[in-house]
C-alpha positions as a Python dict, from the first residue, in 0.01 Angstrom:
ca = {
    (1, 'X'): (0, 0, 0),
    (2, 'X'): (-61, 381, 75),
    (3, 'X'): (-448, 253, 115),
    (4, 'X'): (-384, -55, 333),
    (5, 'X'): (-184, 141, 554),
    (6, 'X'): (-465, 440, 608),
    (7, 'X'): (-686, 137, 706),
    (8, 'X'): (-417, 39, 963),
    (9, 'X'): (-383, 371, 1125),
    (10, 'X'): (-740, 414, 1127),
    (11, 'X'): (-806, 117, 1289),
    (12, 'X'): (-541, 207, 1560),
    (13, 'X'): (-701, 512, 1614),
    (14, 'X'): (-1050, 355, 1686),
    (15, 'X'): (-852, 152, 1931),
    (16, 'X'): (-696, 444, 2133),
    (17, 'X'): (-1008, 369, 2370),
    (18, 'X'): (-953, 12, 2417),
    (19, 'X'): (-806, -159, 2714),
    (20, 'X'): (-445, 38, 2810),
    (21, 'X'): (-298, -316, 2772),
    (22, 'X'): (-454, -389, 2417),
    (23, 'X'): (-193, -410, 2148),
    (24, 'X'): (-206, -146, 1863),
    (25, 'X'): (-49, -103, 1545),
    (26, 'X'): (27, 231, 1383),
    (27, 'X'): (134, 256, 1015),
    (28, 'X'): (254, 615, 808),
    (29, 'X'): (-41, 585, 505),
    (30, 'X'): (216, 851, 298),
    (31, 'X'): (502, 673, 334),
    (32, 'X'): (414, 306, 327),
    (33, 'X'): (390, 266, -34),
    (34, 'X'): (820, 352, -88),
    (35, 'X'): (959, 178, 208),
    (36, 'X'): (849, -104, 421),
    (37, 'X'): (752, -77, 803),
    (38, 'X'): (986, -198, 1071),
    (39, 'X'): (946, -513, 1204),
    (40, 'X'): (738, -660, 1507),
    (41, 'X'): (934, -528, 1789),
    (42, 'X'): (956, -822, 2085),
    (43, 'X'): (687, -839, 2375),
    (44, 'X'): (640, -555, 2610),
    (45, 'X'): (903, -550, 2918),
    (46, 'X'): (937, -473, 3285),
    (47, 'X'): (973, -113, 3314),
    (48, 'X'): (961, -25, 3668),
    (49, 'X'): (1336, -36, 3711),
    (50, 'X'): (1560, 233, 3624),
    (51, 'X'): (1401, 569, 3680),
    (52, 'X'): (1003, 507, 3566),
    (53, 'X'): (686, 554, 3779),
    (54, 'X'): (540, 153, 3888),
    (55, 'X'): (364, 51, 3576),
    (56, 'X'): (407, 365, 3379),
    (57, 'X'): (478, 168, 3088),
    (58, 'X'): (294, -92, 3143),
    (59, 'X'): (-13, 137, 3159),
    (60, 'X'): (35, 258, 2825),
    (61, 'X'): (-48, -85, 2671),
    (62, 'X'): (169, -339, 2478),
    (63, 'X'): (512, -271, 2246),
    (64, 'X'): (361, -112, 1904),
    (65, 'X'): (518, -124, 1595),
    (66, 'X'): (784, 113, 1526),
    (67, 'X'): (556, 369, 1326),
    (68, 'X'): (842, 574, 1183),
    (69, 'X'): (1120, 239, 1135),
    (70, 'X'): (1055, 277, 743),
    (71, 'X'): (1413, 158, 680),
    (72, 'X'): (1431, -153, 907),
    (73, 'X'): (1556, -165, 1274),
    (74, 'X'): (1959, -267, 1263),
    (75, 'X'): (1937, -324, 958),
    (76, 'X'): (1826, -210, 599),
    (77, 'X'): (1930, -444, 370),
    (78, 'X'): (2212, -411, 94),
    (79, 'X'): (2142, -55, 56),
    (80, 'X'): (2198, 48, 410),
    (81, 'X'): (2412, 11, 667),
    (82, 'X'): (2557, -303, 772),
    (83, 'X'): (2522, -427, 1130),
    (84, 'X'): (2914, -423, 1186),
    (85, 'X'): (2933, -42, 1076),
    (86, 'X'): (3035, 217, 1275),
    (87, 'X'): (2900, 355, 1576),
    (88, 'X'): (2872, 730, 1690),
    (89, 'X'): (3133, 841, 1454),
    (90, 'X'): (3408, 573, 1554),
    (91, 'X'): (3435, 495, 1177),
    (92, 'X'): (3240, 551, 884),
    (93, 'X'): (2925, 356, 799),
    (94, 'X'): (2926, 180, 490),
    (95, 'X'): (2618, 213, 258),
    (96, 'X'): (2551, 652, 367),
    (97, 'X'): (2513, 759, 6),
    (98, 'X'): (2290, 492, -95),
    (99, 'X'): (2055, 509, 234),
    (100, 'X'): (2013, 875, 201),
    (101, 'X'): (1884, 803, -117),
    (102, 'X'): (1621, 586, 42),
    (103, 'X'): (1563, 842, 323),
    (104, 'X'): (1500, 1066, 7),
    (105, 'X'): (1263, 887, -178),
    (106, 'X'): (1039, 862, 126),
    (107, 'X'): (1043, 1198, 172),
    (108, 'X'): (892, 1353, -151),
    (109, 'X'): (668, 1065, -156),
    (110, 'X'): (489, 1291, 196),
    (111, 'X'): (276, 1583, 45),
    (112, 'X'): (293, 1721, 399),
    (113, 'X'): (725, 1775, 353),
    (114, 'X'): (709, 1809, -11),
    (115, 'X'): (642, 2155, -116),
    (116, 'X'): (634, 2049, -470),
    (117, 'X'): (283, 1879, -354),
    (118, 'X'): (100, 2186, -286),
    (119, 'X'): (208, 2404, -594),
    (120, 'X'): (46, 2786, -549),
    (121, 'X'): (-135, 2969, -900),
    (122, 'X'): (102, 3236, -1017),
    (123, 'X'): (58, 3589, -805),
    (124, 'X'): (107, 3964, -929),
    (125, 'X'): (509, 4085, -905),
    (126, 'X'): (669, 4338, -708),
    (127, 'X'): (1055, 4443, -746),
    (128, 'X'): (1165, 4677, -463),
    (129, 'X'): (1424, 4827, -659),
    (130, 'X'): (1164, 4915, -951),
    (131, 'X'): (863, 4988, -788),
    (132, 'X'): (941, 5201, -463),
    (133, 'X'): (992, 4979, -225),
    (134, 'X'): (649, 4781, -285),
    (135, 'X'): (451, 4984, -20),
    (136, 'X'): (174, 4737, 149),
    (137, 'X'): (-43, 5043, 95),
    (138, 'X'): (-25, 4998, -307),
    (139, 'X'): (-154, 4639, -265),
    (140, 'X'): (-471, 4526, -361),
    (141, 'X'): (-658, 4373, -27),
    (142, 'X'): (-658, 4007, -30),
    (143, 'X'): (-429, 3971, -339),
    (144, 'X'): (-146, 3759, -324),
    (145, 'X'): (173, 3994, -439),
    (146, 'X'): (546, 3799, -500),
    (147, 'X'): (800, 4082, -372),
    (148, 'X'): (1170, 4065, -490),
    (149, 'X'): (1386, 4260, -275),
    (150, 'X'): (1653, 4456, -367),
    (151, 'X'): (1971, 4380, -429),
    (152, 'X'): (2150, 4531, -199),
    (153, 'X'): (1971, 4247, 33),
    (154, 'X'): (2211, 3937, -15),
    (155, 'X'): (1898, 3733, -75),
    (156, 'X'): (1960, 3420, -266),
    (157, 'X'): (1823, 3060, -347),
    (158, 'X'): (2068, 2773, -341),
    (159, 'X'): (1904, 2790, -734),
    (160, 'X'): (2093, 3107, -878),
    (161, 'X'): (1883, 3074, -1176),
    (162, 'X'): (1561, 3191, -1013),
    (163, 'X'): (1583, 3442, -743),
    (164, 'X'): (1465, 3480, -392),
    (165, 'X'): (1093, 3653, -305),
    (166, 'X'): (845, 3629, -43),
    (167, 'X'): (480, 3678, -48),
    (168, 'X'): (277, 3934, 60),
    (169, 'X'): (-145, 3890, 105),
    (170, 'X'): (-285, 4246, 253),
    (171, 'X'): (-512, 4232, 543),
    (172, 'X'): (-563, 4471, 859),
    (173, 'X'): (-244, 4704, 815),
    (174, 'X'): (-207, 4653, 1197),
    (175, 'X'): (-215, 4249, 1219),
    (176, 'X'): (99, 4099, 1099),
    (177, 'X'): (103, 3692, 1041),
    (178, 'X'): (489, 3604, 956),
    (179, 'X'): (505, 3284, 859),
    (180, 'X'): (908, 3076, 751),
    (181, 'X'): (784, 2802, 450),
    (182, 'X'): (942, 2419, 539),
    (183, 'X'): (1127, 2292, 312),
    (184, 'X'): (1388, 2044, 444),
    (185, 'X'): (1786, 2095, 494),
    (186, 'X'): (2085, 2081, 315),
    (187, 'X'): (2432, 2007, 544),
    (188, 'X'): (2681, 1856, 255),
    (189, 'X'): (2724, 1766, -103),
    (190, 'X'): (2507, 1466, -81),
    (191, 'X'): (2188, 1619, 68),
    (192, 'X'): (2262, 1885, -148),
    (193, 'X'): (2272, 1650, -458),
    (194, 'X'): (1943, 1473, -310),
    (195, 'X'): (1746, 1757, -306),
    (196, 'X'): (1680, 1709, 73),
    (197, 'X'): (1646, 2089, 76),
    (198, 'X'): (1425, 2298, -145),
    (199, 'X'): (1671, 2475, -360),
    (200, 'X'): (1385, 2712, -595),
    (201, 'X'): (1130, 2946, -442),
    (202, 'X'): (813, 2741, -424),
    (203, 'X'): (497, 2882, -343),
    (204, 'X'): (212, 2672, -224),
    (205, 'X'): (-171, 2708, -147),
    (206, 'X'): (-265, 2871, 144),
    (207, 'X'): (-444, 2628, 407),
    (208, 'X'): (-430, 2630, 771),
    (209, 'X'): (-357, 2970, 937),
    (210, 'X'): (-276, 3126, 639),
    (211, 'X'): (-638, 3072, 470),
    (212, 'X'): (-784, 3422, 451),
    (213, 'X'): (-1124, 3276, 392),
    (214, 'X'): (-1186, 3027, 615),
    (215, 'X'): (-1412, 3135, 933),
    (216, 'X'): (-1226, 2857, 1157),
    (217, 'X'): (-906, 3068, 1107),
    (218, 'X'): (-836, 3305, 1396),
    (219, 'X'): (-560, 3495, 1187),
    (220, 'X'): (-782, 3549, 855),
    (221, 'X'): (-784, 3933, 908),
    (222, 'X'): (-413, 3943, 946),
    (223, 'X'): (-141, 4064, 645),
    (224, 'X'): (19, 3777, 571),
    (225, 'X'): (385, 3800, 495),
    (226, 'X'): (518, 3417, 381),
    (227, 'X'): (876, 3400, 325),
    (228, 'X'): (969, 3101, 123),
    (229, 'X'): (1244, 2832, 173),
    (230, 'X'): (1488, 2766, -100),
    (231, 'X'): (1806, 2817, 138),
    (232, 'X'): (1854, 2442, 306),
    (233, 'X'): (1954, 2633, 604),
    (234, 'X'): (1640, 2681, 856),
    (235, 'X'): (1614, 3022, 736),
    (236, 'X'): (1929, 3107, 902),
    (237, 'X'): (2228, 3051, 726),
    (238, 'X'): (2479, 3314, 523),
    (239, 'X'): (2773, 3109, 391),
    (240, 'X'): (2856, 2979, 68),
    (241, 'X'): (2978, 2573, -24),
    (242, 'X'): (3132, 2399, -265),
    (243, 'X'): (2850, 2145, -294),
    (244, 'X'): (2812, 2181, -681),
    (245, 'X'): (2941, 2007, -985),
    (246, 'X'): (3317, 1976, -934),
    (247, 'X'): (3322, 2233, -612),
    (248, 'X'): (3133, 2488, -774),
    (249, 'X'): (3011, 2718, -512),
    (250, 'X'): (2637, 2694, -361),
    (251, 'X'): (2460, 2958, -174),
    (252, 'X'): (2310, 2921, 125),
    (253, 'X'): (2178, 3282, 237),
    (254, 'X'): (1824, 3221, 444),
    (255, 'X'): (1928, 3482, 660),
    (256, 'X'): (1949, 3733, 421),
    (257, 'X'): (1617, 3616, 240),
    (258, 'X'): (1447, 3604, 567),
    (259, 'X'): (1620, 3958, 697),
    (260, 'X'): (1502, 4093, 381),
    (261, 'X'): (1123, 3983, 467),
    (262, 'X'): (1122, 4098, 805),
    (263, 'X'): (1276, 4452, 722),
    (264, 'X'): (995, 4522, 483),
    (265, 'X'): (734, 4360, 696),
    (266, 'X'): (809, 4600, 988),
    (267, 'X'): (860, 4907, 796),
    (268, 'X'): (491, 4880, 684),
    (269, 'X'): (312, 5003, 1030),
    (270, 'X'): (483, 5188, 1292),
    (271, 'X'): (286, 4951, 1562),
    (272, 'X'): (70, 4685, 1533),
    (273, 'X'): (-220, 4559, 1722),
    (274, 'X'): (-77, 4156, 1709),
    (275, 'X'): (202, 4021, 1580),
    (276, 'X'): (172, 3636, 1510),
    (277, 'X'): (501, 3388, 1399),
    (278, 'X'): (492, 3110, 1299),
    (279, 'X'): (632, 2806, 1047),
    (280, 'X'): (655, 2475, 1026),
    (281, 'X'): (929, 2191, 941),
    (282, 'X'): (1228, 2368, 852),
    (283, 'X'): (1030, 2737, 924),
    (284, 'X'): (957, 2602, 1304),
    (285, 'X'): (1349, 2616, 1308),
    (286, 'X'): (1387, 2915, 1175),
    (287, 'X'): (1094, 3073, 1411),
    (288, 'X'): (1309, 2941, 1693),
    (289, 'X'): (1574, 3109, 1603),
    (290, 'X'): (1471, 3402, 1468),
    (291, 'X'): (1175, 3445, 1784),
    (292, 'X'): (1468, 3662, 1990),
    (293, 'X'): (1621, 3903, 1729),
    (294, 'X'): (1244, 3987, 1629),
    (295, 'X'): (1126, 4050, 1895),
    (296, 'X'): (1402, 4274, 1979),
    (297, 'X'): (1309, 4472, 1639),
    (298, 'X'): (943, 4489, 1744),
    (299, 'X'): (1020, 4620, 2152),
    (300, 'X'): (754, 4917, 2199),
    (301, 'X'): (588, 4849, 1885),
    (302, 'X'): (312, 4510, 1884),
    (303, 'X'): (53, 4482, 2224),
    (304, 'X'): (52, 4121, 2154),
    (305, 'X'): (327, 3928, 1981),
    (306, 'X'): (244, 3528, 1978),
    (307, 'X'): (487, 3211, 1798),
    (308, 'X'): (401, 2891, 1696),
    (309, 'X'): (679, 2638, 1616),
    (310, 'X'): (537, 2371, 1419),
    (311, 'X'): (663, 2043, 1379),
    (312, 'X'): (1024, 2037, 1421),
    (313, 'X'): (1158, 2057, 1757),
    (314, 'X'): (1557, 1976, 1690),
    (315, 'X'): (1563, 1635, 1858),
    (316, 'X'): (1880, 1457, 1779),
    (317, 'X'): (1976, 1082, 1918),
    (318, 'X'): (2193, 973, 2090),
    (319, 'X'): (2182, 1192, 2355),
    (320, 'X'): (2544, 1276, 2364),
    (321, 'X'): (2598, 1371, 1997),
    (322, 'X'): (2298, 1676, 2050),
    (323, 'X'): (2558, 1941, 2108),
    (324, 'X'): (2766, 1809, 1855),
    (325, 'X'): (2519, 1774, 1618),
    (326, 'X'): (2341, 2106, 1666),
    (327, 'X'): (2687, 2256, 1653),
    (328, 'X'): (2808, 2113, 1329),
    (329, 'X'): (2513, 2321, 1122),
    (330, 'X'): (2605, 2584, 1287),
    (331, 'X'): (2928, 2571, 1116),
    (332, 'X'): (2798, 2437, 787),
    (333, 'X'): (2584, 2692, 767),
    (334, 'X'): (2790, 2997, 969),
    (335, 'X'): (2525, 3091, 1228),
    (336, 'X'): (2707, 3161, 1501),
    (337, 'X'): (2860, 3481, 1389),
    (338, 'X'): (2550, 3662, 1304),
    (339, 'X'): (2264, 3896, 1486),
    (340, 'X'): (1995, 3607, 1546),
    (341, 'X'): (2271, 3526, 1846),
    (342, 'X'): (2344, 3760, 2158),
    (343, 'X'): (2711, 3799, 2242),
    (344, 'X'): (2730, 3519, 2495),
    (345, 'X'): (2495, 3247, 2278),
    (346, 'X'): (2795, 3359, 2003),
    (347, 'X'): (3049, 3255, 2229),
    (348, 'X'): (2815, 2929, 2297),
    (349, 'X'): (2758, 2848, 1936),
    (350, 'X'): (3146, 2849, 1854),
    (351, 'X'): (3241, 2624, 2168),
    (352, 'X'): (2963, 2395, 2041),
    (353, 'X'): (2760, 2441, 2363),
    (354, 'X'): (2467, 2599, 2261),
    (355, 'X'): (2121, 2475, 2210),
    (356, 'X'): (1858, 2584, 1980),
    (357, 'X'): (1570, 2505, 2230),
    (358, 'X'): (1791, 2677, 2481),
    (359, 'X'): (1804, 3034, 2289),
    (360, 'X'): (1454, 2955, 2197),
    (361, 'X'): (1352, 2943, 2593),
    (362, 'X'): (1598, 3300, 2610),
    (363, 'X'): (1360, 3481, 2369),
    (364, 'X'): (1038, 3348, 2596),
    (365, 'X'): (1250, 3488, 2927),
    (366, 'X'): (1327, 3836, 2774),
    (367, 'X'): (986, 3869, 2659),
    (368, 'X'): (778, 3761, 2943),
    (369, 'X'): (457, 3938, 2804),
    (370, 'X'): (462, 3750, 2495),
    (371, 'X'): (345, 3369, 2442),
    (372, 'X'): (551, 3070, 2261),
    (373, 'X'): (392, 2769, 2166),
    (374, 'X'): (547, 2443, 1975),
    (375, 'X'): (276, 2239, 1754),
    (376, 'X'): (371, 1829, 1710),
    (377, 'X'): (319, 1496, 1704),
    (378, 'X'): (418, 1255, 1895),
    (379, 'X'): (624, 1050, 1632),
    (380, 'X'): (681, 1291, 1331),
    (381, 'X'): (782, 1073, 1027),
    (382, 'X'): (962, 1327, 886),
    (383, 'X'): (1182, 1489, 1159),
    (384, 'X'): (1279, 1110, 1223),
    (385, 'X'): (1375, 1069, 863),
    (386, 'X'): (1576, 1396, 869),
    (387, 'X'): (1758, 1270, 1181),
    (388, 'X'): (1843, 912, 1087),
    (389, 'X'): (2008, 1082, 760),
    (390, 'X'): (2205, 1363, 914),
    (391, 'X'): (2313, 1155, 1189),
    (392, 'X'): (2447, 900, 939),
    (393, 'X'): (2567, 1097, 702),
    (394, 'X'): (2686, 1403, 921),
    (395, 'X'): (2792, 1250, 1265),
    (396, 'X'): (2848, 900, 1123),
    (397, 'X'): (2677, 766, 1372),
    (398, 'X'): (2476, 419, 1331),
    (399, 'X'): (2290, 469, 1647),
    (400, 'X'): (2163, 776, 1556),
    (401, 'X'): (2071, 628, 1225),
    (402, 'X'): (1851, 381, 1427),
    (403, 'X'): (1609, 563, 1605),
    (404, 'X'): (1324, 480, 1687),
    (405, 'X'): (981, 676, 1749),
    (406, 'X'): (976, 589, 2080),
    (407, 'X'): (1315, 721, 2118),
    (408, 'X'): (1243, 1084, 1944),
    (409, 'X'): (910, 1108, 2166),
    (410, 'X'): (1130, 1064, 2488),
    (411, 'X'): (1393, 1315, 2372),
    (412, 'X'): (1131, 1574, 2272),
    (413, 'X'): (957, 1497, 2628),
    (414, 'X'): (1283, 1560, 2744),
    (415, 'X'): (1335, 1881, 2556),
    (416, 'X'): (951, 2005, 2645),
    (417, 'X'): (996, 1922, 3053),
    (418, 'X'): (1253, 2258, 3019),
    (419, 'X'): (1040, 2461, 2808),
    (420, 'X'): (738, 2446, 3015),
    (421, 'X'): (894, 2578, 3313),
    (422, 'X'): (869, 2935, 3119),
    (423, 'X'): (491, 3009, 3184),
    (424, 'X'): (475, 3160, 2893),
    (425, 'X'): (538, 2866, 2631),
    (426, 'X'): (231, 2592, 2569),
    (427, 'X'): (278, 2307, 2344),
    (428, 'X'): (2, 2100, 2191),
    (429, 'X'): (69, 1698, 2097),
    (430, 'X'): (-166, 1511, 1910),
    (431, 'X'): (-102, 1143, 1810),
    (432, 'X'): (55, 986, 1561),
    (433, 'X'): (363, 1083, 1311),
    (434, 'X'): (181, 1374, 1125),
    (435, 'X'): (456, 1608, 1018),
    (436, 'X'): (326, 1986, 962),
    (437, 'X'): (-25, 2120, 1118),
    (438, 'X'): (-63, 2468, 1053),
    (439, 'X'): (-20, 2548, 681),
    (440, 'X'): (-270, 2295, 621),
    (441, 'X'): (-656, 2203, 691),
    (442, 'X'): (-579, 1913, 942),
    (443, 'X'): (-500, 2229, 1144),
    (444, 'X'): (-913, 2217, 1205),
    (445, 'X'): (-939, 1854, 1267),
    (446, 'X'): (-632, 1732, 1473),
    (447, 'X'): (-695, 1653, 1805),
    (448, 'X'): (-508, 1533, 2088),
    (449, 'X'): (-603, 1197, 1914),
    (450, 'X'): (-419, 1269, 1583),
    (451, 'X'): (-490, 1471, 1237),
    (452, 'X'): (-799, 1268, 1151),
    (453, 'X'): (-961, 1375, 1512),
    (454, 'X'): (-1231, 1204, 1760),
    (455, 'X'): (-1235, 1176, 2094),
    (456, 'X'): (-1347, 1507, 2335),
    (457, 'X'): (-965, 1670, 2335),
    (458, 'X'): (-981, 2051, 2224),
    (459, 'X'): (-879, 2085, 1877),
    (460, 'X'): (-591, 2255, 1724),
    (461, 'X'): (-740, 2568, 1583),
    (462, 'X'): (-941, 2658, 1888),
    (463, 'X'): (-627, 2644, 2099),
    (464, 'X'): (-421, 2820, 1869),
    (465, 'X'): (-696, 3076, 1866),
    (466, 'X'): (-719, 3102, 2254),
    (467, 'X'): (-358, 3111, 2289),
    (468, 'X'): (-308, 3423, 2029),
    (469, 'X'): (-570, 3583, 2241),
    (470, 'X'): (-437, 3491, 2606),
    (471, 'X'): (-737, 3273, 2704),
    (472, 'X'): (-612, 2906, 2644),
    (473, 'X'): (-779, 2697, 2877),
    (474, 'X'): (-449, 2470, 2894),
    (475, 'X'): (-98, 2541, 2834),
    (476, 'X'): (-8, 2183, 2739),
    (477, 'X'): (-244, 1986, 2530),
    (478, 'X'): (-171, 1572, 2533),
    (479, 'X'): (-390, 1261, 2576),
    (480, 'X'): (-250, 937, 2710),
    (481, 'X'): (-162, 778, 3055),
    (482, 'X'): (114, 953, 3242),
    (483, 'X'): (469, 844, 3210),
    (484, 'X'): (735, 980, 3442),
    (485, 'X'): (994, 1036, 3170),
    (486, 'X'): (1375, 1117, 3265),
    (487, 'X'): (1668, 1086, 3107),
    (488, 'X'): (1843, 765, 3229),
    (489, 'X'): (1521, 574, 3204),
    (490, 'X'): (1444, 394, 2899),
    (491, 'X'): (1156, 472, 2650),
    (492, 'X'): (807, 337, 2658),
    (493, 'X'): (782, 209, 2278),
    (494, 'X'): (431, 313, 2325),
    (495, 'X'): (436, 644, 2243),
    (496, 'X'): (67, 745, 2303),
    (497, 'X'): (145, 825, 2660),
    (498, 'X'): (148, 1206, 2790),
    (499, 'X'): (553, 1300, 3039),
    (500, 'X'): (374, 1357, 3407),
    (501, 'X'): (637, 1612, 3440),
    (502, 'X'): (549, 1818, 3176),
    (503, 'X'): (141, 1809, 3259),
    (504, 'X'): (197, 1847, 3626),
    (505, 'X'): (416, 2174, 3544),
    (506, 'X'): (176, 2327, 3293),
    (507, 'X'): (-143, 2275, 3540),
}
């Protein structure tokens, strides 16, 4: 299955260049082989009513397949959710437990979420309380050290049984790359009995950006400082559950791990030439929410501070369960009380009325001299996944549970059309449902055309590269007709099309 549906998305790639009105098919090759695709959505409608451009949609071609429906459209089976179940938390949806399971499976069964896919060789130890603190200037250049902070720290994994560390590679003492592992997310007992999160420190290889060796990589040089994910909480979190066996109490402390990272990353140099931050899946969370209290740490200090969100952009459907959704893991996981916030975003974050892509764009207006960037495709698999099962599970809500591709590409359009009108943020799209660029070598073949490249687009690394160094020759990187997206239009289910609005700004 997993090879018939490469062949499929290959072949829609080849096609990209066809005739805007030739149908294509797009299929997820990792995922294909646990759940089967959505069915053949109906023929291509009028769009030029209600809010779209004449022939926007049309000119993106006919309806494709729903490339991330892996649990069918409106319905998925006996294990899911029935079509008489509830709606944006009316009632509650028959069939959660059992359809998160599904959601689950698919999942781990996508090296590019599963951390367990890309297992790391074991690295020399470090514990600050033993060994002085664990001095960068003790380390061996290019060896990969595993430091343990202290315990005075707070750090914990959701996994009591093996404790929290982050890992340290020395380059050029004034280069810092800080880059938050993915991992997934924990929000209740269930994903927490799932596994939805990674719950144990896992280290993987170093690809992508963090590949010392590779003379593609514009950030070889740098000291890399990777802080793993074993928190569930988009490295953000300090609270504790009672998700375990018979209530017993669960940790959920990624603010403390992370803290503890950052603290001993910044002690290490007094300035630095370039600071660079970045993560991806869960880490591209906790980047955006961690971009304003850093830089706050590092005012006077870095000439050049750059951030790279990667793949994860918190996109939740329908549109008016975002605040509540956002707001409800804020709770969960008891963000809104701690430093990462400013005074008023507190006040926000309790009243349920804060955004994370709005105190994202607050860190790119307080630090106009820096440069923010989000990395993604057009239909991430993954973050789909994630949102159908928190917005069942969480919000109870069947319509979130339903979304489509086409829907998550119009609400991240949505979300990038206010980001870009900070001249300092860029954001790079490539094709297809590719969930997690930059800790892995598609980062030096994805083009605008998707992970597997072609076509003439600039790719990945070279932008990333230019962008670090202020010299990107585009802010906003997409390929596809132009769509004039807005919010009380519907969605192209086409999504290989490029929001005017958000090209037109960034030119």
């Amino acid at each position: 299955a997993r090879s018939s549906a490469h062949r499929l998305e290959k072949r829609a790639t080849r096609s990209r260049r066809r005739p805007a009105n030739a149908p294509r098919m797009l299929a997820v090759a990792s995922l294909a082989a646990a759940v089967a695709l959505s069915p053949a959505l109906s023929a291509a409608t009028d769009r030029k009513a209600g809010g779209y451009a004449e022939d926007s949609c049309d000119a993106v071609g006919g309806v494709v397949h729903d490339e991330v429906g892996l649990l069918q459209r409106g319905r998925v089976g006996a294990r899911g959710i029935p079509a008489e179940a509830g709606d944006d938390g009316s009632e509650e949806p028959a069939g959660r437990s059992e359809t998160l399971e599904d959601i689950a499976a698919a999942l781990r069964r996508n090296p590019a979420w599963n951390p367990l896919a890309r297992l790391f060789a074991p690295a020399s130890e470090c514990r600050m309380d033993d060994d002085g603190g664990c001095p960068l200037r003790r380390m061996r250049p290019g060896a990969v050290v595993d430091v343990y902070p202290g315990q005075g720290s707070g750090a914990a994994c959701i996994n009591s049984s093996r404790p929290f560390y982050f890992q340290v590679r020395r380059g050029a003492t004034d280069k810092l790359l800080l880059y938050f592992q993915g991992g997934g997310a924990c929000w209740d007992h269930l994903s927490y009995r799932l596994k939805l999160c990674t719950q144990s420190p896992t280290p993987q290889d170093f690809s992508g950006m963090l590949n010392a060796s590779d003379p593609q990589n514009a950030f070889r040089h740098h000291t890399l400082v990777h802080v793993l994910f074993c928190s569930g909480d988009m490295h953000s979190g300090n609270t504790t559950q009672p998700w375990g066996e018979d209530g017993a109490p669960v940790q959920l402390r990624g603010y403390n791990n992370a803290n503890s990272a950052v603290q001993w990353a910044l002690e290490q140099a007094d300035t630095f030439s370039e600071v660079v931050f970045a993560g991806c899946s869960a880490g591209s969370l906790g980047v955006m929410m961690w971009s304003e209290l850093l830089q706050k740490r590092l005012r006077g200090r870095t000439a050049k501070f750059t951030t790279f969100a990667d793949s994860f952009a918190g996109v939740l459907f329908p549109p008016q369960l975002v605040h509540a959704g956002q707001g409800h893991l804020c709770d969960v996981w008891n963000i809104c009380g701690l430093p990462l916030l400013n005074q008023v975003e507190q006040v926000q974050c309790r009243s349920k009325t804060l955004l994370l892509q709005e105190h994202f764009r607050v860190a790119m207006q307080e630090n106009r001299e820096s440069r923010f960037a989000m990395v993604n495709s057009k239909t991430d698999a993954v973050q789909v996944l994630f949102q159908k099962g928190y917005m069942l599970t969480a919000m109870k809500s069947r319509a979130g549970f339903k979304m489509t591709g086409a829907q998550y590409y119009k609400g991240f359009n949505l979300n990038m059309q206010e980001q870009v009108k900070e001249d300092n943020f860029g954001v790079y799209l490539a094709d297809g449902t590719q969930h997690c660029f930059t800790q892995s070598q598609v980062m030096y073949t994805t083009t605008p055309q998707g992970e597997g490249g072609g076509g003439d687009g600039q790719r990945l690394s070279e932008w990333m590269g230019e962008l670090s160094g202020a010299a990107a020759t585009s802010r906003v990187v997409c390929e596809g007709a132009l769509v004039q997206v807005q919010e009380d239009a519907p969605e192209c289910e086409n999504t290989t099309y490029c929001d005017e609005a958000i090209m037109e700004r960034a030119a």
